[in-house]
Biopython code that builds the backbone (N, CA, C, O; Angstrom):
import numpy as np
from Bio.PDB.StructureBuilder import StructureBuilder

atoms = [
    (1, "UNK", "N", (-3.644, -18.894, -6.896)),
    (1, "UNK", "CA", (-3.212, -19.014, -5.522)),
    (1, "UNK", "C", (-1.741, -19.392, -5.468)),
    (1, "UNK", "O", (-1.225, -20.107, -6.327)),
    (2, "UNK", "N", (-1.017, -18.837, -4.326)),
    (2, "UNK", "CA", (0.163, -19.025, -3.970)),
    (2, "UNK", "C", (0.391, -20.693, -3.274)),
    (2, "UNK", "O", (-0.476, -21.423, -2.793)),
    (3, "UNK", "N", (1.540, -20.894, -3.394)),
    (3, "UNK", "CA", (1.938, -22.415, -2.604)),
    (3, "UNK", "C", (1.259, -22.455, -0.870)),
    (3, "UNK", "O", (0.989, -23.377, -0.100)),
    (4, "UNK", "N", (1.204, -21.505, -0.814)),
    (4, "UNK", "CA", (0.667, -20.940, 0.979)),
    (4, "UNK", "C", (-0.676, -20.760, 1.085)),
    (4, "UNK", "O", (-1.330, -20.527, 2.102)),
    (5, "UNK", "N", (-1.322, -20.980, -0.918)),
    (5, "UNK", "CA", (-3.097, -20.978, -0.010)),
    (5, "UNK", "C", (-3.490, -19.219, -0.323)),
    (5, "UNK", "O", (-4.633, -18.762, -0.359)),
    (6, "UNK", "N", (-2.355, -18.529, -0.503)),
    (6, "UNK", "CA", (-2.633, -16.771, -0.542)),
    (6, "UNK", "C", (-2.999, -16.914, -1.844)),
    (6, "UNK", "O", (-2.581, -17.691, -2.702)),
    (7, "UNK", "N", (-4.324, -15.566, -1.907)),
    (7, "UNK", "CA", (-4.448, -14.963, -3.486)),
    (7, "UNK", "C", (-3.053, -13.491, -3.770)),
    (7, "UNK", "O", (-2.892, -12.520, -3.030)),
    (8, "UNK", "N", (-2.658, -13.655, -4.412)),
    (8, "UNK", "CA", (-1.467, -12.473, -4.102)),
    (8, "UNK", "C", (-2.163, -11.116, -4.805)),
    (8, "UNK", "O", (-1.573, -10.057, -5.018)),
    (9, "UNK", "N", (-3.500, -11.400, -5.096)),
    (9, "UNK", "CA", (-4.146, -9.842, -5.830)),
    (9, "UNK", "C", (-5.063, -9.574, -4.726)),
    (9, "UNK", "O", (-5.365, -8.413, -4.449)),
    (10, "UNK", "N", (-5.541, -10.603, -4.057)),
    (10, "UNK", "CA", (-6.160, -9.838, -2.642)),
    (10, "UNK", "C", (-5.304, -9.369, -1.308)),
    (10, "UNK", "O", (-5.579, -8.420, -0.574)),
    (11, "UNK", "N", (-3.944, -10.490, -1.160)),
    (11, "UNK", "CA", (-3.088, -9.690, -0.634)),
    (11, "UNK", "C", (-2.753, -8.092, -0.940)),
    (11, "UNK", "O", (-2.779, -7.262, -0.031)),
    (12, "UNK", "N", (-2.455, -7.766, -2.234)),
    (12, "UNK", "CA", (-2.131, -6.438, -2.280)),
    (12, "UNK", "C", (-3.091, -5.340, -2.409)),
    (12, "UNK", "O", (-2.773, -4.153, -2.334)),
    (13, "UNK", "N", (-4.575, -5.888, -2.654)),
    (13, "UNK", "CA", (-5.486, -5.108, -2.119)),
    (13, "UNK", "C", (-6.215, -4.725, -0.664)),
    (13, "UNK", "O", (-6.743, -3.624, -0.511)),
    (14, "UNK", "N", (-6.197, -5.678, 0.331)),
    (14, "UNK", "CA", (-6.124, -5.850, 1.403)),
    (14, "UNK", "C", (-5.292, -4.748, 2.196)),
    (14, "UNK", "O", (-5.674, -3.944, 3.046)),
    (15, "UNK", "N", (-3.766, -5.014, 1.529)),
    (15, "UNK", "CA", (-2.257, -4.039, 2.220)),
    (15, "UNK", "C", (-2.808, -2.517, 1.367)),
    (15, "UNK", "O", (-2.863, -1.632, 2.220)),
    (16, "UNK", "N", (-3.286, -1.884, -0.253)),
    (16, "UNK", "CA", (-3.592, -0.850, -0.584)),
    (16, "UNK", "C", (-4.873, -0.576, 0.463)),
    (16, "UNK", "O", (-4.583, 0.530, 0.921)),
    (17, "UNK", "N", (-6.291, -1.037, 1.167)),
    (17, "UNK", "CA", (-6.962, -0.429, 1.482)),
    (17, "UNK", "C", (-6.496, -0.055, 3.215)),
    (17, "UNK", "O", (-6.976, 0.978, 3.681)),
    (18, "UNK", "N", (-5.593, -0.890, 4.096)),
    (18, "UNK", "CA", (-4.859, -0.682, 4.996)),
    (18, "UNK", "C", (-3.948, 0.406, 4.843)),
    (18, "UNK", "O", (-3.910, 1.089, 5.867)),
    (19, "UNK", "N", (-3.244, 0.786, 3.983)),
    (19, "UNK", "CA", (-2.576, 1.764, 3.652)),
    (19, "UNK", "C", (-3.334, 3.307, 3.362)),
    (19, "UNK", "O", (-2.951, 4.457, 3.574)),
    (20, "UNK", "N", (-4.269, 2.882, 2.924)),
    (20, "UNK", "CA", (-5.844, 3.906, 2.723)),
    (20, "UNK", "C", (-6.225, 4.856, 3.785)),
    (20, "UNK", "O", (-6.252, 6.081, 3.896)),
    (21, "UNK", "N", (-6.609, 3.483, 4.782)),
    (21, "UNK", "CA", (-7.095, 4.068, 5.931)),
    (21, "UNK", "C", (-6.548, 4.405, 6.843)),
    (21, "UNK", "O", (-7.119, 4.936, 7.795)),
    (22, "UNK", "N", (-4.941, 4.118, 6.768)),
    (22, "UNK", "CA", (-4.323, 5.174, 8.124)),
    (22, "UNK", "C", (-4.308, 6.266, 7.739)),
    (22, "UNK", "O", (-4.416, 7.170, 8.568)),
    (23, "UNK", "N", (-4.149, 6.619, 6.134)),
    (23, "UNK", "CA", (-3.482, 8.030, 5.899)),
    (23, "UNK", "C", (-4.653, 8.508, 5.845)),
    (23, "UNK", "O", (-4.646, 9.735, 5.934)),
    (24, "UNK", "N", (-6.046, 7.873, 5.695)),
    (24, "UNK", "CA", (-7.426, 8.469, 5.662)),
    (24, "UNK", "C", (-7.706, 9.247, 7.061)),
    (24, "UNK", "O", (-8.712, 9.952, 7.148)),
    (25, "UNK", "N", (-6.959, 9.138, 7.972)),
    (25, "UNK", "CA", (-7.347, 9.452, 9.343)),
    (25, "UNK", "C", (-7.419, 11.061, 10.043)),
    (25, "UNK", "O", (-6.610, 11.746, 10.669)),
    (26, "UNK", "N", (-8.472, 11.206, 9.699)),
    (26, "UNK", "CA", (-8.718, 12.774, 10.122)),
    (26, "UNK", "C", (-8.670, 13.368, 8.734)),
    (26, "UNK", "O", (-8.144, 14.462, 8.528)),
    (27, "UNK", "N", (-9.270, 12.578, 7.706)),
    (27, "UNK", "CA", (-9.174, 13.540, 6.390)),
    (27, "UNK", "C", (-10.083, 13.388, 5.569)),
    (27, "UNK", "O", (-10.422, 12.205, 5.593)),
    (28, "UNK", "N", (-10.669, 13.969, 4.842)),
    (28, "UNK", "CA", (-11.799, 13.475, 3.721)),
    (28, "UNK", "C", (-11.740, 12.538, 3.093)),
    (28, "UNK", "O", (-10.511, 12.583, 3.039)),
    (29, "UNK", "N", (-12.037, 11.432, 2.377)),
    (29, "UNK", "CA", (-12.135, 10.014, 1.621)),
    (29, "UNK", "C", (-11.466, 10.645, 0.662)),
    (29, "UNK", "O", (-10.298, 10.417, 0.344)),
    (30, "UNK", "N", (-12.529, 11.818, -0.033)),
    (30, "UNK", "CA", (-11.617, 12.091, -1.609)),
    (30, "UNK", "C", (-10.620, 12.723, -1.907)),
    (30, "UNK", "O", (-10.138, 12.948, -3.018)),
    (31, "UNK", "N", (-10.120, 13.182, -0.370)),
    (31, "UNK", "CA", (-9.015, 13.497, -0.831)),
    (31, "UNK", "C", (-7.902, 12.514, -1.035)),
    (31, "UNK", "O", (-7.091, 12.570, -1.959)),
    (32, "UNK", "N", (-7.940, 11.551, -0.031)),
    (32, "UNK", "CA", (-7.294, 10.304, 0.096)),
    (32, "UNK", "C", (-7.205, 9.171, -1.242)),
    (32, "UNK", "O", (-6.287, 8.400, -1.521)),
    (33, "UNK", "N", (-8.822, 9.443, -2.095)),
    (33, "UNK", "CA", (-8.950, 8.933, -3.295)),
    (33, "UNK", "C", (-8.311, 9.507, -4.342)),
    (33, "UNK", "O", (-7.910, 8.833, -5.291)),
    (34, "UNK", "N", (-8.106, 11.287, -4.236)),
    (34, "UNK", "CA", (-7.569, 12.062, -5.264)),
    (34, "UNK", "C", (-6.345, 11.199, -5.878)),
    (34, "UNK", "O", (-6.119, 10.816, -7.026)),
    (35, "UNK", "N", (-5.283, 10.968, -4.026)),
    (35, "UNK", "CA", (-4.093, 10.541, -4.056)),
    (35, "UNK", "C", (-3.716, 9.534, -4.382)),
    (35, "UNK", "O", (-2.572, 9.227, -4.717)),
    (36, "UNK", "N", (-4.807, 8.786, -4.310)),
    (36, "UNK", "CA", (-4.312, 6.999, -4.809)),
    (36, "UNK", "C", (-3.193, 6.785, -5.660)),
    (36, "UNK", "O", (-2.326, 6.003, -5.272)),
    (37, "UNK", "N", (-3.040, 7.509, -7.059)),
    (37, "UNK", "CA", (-1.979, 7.196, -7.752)),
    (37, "UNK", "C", (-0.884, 7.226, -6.892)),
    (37, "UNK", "O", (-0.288, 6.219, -6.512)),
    (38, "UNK", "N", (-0.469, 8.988, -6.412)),
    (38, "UNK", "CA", (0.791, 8.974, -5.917)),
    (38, "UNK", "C", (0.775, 7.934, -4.368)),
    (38, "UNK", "O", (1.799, 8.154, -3.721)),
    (39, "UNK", "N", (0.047, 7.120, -3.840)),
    (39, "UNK", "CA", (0.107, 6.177, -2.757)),
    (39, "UNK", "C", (0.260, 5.036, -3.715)),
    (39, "UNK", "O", (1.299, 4.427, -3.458)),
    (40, "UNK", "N", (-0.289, 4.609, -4.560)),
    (40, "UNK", "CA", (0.407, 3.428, -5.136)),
    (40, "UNK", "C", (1.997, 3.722, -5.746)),
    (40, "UNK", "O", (2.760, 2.758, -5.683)),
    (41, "UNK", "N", (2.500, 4.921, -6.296)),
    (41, "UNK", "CA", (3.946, 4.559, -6.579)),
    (41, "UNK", "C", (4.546, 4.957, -5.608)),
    (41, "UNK", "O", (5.745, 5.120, -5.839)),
    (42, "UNK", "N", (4.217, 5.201, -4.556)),
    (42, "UNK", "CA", (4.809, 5.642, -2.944)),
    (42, "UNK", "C", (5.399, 4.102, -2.397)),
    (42, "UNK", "O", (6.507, 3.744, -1.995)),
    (43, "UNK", "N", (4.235, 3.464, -2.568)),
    (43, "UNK", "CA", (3.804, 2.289, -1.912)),
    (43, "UNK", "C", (4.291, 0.992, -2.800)),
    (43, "UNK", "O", (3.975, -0.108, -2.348)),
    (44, "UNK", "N", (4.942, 1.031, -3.873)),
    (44, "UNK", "CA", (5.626, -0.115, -4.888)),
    (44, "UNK", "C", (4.294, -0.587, -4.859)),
    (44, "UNK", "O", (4.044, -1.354, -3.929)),
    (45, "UNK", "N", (3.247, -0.284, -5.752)),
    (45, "UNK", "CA", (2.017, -0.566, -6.184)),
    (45, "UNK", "C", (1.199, -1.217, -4.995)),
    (45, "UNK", "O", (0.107, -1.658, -5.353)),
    (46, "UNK", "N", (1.484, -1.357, -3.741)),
    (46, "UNK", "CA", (1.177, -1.881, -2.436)),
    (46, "UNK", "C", (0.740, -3.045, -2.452)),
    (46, "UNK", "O", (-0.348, -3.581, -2.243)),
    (47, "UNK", "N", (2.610, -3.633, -2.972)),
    (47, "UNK", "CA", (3.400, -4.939, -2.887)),
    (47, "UNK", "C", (3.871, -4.997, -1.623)),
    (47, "UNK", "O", (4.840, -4.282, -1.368)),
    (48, "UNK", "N", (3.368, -5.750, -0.678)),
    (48, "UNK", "CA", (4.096, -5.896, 0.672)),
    (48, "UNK", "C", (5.426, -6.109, 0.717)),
    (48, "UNK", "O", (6.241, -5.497, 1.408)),
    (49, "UNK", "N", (5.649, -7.103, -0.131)),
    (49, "UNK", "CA", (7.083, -8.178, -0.621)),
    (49, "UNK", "C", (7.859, -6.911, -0.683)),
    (49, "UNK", "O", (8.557, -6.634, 0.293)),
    (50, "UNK", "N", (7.831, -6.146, -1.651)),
    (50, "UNK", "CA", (8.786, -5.186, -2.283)),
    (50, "UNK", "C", (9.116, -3.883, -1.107)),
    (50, "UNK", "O", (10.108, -3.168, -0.965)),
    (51, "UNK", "N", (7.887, -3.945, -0.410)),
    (51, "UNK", "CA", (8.122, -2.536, 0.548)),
    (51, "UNK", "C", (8.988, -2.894, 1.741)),
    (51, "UNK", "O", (9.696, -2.175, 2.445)),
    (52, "UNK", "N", (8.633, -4.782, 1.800)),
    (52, "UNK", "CA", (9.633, -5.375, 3.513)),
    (52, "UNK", "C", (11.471, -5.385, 3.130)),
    (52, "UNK", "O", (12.452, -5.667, 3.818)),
    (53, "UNK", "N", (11.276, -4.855, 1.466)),
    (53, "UNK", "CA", (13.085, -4.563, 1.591)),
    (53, "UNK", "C", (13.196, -3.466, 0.922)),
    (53, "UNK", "O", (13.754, -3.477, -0.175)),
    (54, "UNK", "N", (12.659, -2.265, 1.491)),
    (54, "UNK", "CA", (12.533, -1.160, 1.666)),
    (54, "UNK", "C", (14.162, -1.026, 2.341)),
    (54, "UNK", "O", (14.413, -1.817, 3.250)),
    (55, "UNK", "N", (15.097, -0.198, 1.983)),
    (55, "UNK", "CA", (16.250, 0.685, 2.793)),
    (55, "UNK", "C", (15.740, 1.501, 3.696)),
    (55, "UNK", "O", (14.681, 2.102, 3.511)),
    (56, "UNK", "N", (16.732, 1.635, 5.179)),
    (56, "UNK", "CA", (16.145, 2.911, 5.646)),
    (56, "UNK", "C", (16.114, 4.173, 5.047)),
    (56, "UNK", "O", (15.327, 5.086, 5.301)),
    (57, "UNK", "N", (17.262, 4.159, 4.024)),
    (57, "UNK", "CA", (17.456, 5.977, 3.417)),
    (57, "UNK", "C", (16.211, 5.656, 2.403)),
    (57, "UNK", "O", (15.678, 6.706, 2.043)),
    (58, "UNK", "N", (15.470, 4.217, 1.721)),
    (58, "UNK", "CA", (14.052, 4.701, 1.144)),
    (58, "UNK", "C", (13.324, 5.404, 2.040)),
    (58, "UNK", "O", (13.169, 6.623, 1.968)),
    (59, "UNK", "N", (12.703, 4.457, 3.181)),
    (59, "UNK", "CA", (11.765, 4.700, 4.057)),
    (59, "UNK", "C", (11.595, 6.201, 4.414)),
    (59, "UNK", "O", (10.573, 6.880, 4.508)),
    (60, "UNK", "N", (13.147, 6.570, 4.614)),
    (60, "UNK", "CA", (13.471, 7.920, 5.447)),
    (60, "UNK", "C", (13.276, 9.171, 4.361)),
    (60, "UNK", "O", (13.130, 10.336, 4.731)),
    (61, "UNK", "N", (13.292, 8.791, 3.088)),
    (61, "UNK", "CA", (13.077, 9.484, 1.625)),
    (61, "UNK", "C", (11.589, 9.551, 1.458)),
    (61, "UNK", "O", (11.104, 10.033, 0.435)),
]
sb = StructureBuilder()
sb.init_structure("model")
sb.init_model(0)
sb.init_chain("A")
sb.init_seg("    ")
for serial, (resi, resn, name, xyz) in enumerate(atoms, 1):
    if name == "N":
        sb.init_residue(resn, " ", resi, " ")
    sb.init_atom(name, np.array(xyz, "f"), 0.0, 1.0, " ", f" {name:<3s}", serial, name[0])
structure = sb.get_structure()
C-alpha cells in the first residue's frame, strides 16, 4: 500500500479495465481482448501517473 491507503496494482487494474470498457463499446469483448497488448503500450501499461503527463502532441499522436 501507498502512503494514501492505495494498492497501486489495483489502481492500475481498475484504470486498464475502465480503459477496456469504453473502447469495448459497440464491439465484441474479443476483439477488445485481441488488443490488450497494443492498449497496454498505448496506455503506458495503464499507469494513470504516467498518462496525467501525457503532452498534447502525445495525446494528439
Amino acid at each position: 500500500m501507498t502512503k494514501n491507503g492505495e494498492h497501486p496494482y489495483m489502481t492500475k487494474k481498475i484504470f486498464e479495465f475502465i480503459v477496456l470498457d469504453l473502447f469495448q463499446a459497440g464491439l465484441n469483448w474479443e476483439t477488445i481482448l485481441k488488443k490488450r497488448k497494443g492498449f497496454k503500450k498505448a496506455f503506458s501499461n495503464f499507469d494513470p501517473k504516467k498518462i496525467s503527463k501525457y503532452s498534447d502532441k502525445k495525446i494528439k499522436n
